[in-house]
TIMI-2910 file (N, C-alpha, C, CB; in pm, 1 decimal, decimal comma, always signed):
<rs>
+----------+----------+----------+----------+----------+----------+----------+----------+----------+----------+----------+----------+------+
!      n_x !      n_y !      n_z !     ca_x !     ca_y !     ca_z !      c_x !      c_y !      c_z !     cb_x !     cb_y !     cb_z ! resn !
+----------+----------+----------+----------+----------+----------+----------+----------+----------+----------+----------+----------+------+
!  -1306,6 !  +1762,0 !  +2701,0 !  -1341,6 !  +1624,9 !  +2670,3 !  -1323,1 !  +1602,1 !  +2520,9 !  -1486,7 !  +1593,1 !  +2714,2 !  Unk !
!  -1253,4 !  +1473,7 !  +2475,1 !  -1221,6 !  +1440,9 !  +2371,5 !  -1372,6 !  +1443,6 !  +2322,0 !  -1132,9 !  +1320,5 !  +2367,7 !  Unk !
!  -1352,6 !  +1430,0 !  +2114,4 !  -1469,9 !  +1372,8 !  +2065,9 !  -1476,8 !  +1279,1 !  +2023,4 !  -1520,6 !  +1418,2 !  +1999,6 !  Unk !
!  -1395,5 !  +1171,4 !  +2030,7 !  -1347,0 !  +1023,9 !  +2016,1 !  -1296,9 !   +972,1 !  +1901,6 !  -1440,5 !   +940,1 !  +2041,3 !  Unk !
!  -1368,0 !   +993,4 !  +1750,2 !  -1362,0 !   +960,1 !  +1659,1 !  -1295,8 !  +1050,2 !  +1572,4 !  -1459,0 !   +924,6 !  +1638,2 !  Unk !
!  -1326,3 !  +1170,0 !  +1637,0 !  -1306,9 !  +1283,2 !  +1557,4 !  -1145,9 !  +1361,5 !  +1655,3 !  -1483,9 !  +1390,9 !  +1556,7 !  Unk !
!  -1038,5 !  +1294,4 !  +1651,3 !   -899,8 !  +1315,8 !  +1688,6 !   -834,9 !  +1203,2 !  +1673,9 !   -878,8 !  +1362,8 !  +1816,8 !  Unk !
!   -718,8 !  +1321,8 !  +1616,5 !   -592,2 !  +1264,6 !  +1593,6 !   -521,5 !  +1248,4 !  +1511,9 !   -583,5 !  +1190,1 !  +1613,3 !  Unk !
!   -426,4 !  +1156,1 !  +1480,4 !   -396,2 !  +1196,1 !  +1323,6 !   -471,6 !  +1185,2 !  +1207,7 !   -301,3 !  +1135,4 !  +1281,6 !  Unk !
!   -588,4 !  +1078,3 !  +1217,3 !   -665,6 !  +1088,2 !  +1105,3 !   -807,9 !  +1234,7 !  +1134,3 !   -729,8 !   +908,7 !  +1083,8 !  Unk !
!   -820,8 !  +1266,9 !  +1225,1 !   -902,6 !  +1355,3 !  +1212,6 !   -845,9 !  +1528,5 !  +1174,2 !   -972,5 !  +1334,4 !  +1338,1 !  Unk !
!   -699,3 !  +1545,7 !  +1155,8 !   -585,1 !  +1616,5 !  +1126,4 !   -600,4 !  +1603,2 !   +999,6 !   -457,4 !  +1576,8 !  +1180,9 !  Unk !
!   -592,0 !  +1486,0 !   +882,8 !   -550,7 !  +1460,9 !   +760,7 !   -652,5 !  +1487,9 !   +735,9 !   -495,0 !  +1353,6 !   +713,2 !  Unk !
!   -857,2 !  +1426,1 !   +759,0 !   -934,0 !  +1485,4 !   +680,1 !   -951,8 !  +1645,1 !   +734,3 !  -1060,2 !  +1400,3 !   +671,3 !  Unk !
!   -938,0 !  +1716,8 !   +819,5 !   -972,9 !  +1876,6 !   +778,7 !   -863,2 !  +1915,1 !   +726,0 !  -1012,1 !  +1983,3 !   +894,0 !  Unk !
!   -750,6 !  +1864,3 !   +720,7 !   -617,2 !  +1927,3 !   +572,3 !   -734,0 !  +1911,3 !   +426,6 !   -411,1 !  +1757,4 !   +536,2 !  Unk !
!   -772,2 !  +1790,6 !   +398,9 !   -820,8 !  +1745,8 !   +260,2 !   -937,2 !  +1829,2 !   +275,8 !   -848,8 !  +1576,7 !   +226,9 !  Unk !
!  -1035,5 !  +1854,4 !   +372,6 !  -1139,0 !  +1909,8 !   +336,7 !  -1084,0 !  +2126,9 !   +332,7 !  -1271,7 !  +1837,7 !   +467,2 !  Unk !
!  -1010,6 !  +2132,1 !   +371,5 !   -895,6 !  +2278,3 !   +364,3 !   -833,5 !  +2267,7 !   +193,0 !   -717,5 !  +2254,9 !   +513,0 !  Unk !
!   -767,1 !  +2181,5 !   +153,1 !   -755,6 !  +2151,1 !    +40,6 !   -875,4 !  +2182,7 !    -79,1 !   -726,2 !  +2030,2 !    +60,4 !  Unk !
!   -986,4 !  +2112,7 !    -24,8 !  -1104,4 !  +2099,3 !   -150,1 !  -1185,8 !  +2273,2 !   -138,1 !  -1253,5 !  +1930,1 !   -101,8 !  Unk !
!  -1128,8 !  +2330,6 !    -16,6 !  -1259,8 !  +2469,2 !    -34,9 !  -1152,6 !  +2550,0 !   -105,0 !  -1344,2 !  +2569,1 !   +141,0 !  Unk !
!  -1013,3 !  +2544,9 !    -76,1 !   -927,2 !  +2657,3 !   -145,2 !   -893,2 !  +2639,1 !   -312,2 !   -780,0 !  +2660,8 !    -62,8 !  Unk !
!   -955,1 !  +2491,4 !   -339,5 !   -925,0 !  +2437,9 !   -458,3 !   -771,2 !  +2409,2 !   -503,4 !   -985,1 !  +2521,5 !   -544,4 !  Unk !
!   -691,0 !  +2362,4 !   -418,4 !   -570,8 !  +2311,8 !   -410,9 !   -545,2 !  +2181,0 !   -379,4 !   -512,8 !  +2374,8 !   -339,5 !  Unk !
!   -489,5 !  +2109,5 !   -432,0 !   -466,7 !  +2004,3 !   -445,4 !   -370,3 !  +1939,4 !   -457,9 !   -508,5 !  +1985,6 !   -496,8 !  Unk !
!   -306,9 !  +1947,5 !   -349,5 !   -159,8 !  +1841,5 !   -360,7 !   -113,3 !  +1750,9 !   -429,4 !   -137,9 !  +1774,4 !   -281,1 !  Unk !
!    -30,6 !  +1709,8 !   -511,9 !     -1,6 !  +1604,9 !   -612,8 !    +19,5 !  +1470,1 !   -512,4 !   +144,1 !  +1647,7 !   -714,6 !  Unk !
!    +21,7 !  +1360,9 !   -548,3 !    +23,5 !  +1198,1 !   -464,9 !    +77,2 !  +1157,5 !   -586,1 !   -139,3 !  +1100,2 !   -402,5 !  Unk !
!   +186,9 !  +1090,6 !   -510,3 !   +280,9 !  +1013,1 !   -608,0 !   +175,3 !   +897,5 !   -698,3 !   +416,4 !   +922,1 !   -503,7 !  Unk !
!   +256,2 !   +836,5 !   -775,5 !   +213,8 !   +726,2 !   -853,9 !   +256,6 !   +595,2 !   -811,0 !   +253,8 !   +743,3 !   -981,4 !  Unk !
!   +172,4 !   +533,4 !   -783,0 !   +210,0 !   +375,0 !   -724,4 !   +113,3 !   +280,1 !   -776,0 !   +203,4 !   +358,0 !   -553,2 !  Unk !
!   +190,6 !   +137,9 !   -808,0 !   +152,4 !    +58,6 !   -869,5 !   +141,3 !    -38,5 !   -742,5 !   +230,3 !    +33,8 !   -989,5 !  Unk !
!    +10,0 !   -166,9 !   -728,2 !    +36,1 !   -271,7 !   -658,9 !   +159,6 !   -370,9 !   -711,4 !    -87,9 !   -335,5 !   -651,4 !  Unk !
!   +240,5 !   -382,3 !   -601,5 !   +346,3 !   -511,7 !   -582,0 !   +322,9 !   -607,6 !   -530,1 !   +447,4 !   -498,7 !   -522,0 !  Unk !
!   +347,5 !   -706,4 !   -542,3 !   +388,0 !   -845,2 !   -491,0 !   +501,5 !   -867,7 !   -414,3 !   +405,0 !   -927,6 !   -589,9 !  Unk !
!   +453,3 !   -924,7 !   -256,5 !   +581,0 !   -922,9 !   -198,2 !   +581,9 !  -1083,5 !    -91,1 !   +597,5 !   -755,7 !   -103,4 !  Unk !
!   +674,9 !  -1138,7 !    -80,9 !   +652,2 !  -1271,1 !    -18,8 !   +803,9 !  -1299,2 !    +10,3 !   +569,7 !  -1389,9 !   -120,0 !  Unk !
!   +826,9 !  -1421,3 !    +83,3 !   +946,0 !  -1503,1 !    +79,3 !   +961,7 !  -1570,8 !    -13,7 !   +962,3 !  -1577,1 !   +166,7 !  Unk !
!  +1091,7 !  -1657,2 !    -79,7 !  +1120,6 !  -1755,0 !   -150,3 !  +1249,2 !  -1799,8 !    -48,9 !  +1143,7 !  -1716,3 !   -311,1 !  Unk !
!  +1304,1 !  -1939,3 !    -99,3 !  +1377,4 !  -2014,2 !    -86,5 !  +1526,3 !  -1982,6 !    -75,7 !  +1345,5 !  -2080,3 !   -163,5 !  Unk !
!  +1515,8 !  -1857,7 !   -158,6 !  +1634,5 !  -1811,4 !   -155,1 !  +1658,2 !  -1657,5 !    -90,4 !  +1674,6 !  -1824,0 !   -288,0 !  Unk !
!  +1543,2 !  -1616,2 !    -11,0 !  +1510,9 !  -1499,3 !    +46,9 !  +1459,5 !  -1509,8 !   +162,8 !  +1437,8 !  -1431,7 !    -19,9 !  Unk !
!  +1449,2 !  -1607,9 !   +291,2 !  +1340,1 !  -1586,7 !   +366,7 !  +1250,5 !  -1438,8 !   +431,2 !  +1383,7 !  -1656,2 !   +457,7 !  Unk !
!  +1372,0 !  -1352,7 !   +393,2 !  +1293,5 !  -1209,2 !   +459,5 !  +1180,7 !  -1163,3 !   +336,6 !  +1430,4 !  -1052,7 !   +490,2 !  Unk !
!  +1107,5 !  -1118,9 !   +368,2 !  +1007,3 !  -1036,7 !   +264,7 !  +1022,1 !   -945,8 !   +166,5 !   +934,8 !   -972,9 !   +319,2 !  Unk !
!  +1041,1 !  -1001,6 !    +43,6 !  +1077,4 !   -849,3 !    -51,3 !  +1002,2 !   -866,8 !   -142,3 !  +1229,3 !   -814,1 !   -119,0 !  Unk !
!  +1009,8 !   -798,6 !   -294,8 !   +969,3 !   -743,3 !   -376,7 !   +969,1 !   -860,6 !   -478,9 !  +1035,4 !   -624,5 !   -395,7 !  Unk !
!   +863,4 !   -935,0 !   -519,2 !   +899,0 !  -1000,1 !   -643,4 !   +833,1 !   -973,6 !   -798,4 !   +876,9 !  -1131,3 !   -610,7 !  Unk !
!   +759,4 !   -857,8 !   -738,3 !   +737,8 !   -844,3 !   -897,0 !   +605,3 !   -747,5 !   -895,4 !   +707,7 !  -1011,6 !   -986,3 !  Unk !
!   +552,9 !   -631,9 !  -1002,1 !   +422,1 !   -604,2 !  -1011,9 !   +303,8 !   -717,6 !  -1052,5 !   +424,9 !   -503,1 !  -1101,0 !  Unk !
!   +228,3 !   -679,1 !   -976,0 !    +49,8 !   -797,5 !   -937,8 !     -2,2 !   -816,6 !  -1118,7 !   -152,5 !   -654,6 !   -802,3 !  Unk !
!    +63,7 !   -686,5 !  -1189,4 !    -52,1 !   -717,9 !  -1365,1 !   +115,0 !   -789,3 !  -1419,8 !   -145,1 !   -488,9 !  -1514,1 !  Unk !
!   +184,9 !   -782,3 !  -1344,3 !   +308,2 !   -889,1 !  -1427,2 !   +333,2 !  -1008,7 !  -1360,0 !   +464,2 !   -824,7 !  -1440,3 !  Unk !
!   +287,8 !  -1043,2 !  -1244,9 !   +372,5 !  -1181,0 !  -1157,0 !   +201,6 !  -1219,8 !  -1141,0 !   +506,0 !  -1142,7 !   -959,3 !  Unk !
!   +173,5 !  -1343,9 !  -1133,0 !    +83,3 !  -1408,8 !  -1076,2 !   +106,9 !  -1464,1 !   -976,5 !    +38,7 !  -1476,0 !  -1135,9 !  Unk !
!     +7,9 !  -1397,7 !   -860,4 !    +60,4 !  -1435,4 !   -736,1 !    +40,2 !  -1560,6 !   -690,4 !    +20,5 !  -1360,6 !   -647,6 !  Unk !
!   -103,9 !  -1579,7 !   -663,8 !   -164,5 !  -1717,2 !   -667,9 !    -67,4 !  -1865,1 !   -751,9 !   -315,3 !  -1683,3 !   -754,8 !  Unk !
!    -31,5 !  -1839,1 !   -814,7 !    +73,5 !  -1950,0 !   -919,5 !   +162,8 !  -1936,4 !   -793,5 !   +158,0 !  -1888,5 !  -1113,3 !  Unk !
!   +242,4 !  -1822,6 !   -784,7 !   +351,7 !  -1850,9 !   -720,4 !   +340,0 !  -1911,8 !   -537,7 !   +427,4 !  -1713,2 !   -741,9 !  Unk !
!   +245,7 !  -1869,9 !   -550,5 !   +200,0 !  -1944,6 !   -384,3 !   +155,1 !  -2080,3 !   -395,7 !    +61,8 !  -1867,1 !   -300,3 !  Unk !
!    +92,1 !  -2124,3 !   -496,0 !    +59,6 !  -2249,5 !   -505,4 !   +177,1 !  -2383,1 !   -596,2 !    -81,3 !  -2224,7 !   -572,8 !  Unk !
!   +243,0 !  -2328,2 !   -639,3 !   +378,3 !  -2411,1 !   -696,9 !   +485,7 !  -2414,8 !   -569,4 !   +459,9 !  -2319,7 !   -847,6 !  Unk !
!   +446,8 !  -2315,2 !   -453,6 !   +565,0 !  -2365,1 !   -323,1 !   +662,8 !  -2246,1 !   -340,0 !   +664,9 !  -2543,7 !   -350,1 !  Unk !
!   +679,2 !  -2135,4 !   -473,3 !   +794,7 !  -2098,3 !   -557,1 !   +800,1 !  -1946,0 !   -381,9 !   +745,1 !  -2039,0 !   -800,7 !  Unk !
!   +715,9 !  -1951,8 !   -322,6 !   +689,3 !  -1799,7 !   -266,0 !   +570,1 !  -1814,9 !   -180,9 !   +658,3 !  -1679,0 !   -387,9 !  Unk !
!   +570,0 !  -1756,1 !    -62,1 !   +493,1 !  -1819,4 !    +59,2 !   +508,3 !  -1655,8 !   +115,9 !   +577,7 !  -1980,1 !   +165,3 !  Unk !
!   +376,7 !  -1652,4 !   +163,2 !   +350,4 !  -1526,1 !   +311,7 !   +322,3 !  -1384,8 !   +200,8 !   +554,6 !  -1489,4 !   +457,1 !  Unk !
!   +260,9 !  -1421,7 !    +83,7 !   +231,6 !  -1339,7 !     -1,7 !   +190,0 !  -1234,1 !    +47,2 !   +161,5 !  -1379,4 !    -78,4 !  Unk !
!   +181,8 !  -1107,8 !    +12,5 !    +88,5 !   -963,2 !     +4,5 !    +89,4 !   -887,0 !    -93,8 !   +114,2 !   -868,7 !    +95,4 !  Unk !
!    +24,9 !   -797,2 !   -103,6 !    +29,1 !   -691,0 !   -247,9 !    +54,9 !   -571,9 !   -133,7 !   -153,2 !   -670,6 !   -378,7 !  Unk !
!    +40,5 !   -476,1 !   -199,4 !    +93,8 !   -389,7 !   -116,5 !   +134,5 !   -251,7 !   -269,3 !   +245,7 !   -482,3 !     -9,1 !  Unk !
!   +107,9 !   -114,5 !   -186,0 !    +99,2 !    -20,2 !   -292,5 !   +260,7 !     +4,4 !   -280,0 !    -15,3 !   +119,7 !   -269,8 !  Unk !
!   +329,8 !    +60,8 !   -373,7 !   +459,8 !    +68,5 !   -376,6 !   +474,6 !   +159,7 !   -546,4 !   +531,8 !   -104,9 !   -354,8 !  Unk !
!   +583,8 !   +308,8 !   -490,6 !   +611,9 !   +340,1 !   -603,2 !   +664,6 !   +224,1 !   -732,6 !   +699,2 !   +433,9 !   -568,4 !  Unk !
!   +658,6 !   +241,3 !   -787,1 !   +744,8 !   +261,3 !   -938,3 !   +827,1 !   +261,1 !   -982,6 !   +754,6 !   +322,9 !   -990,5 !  Unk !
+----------+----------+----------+----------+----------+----------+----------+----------+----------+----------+----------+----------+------+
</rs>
């Protein structure tokens, strides 16, 4: 009998991390900055318009310039 909460892939990833913290090893995790990602006028598919501490998102959703906004973690 399953233990419900405790399987699967997330119950896999925390006993790796808690295997990690007793051997004192620690895998490196890339570096990622939040992005900004939406449509424009000249894009309807969803891409990349800019990092969140450089593009103001809110402006660009509210001038019409970019619609269906998200942030979203994304290398560098």
């Amino acid at each position: 009998m399953g233990k419900g909460y405790a399987e699967g892939p997330a119950a896999e990833e925390a006993e790796r991390r808690r295997e990690e913290l007793a051997t004192g090893s620690e895998a490196t995790t890339a570096a990622t900055r939040l992005a900004v990602e939406g449509s424009t006028p000249d894009d309807q598919e969803r891409h990349f318009l800019g990092w969140a501490d450089e593009v103001d998102a809110d402006a660009l959703f509210a001038s019409g310039a970019a619609w269906g906004i998200r942030l979203v973690r994304r290398s560098p």
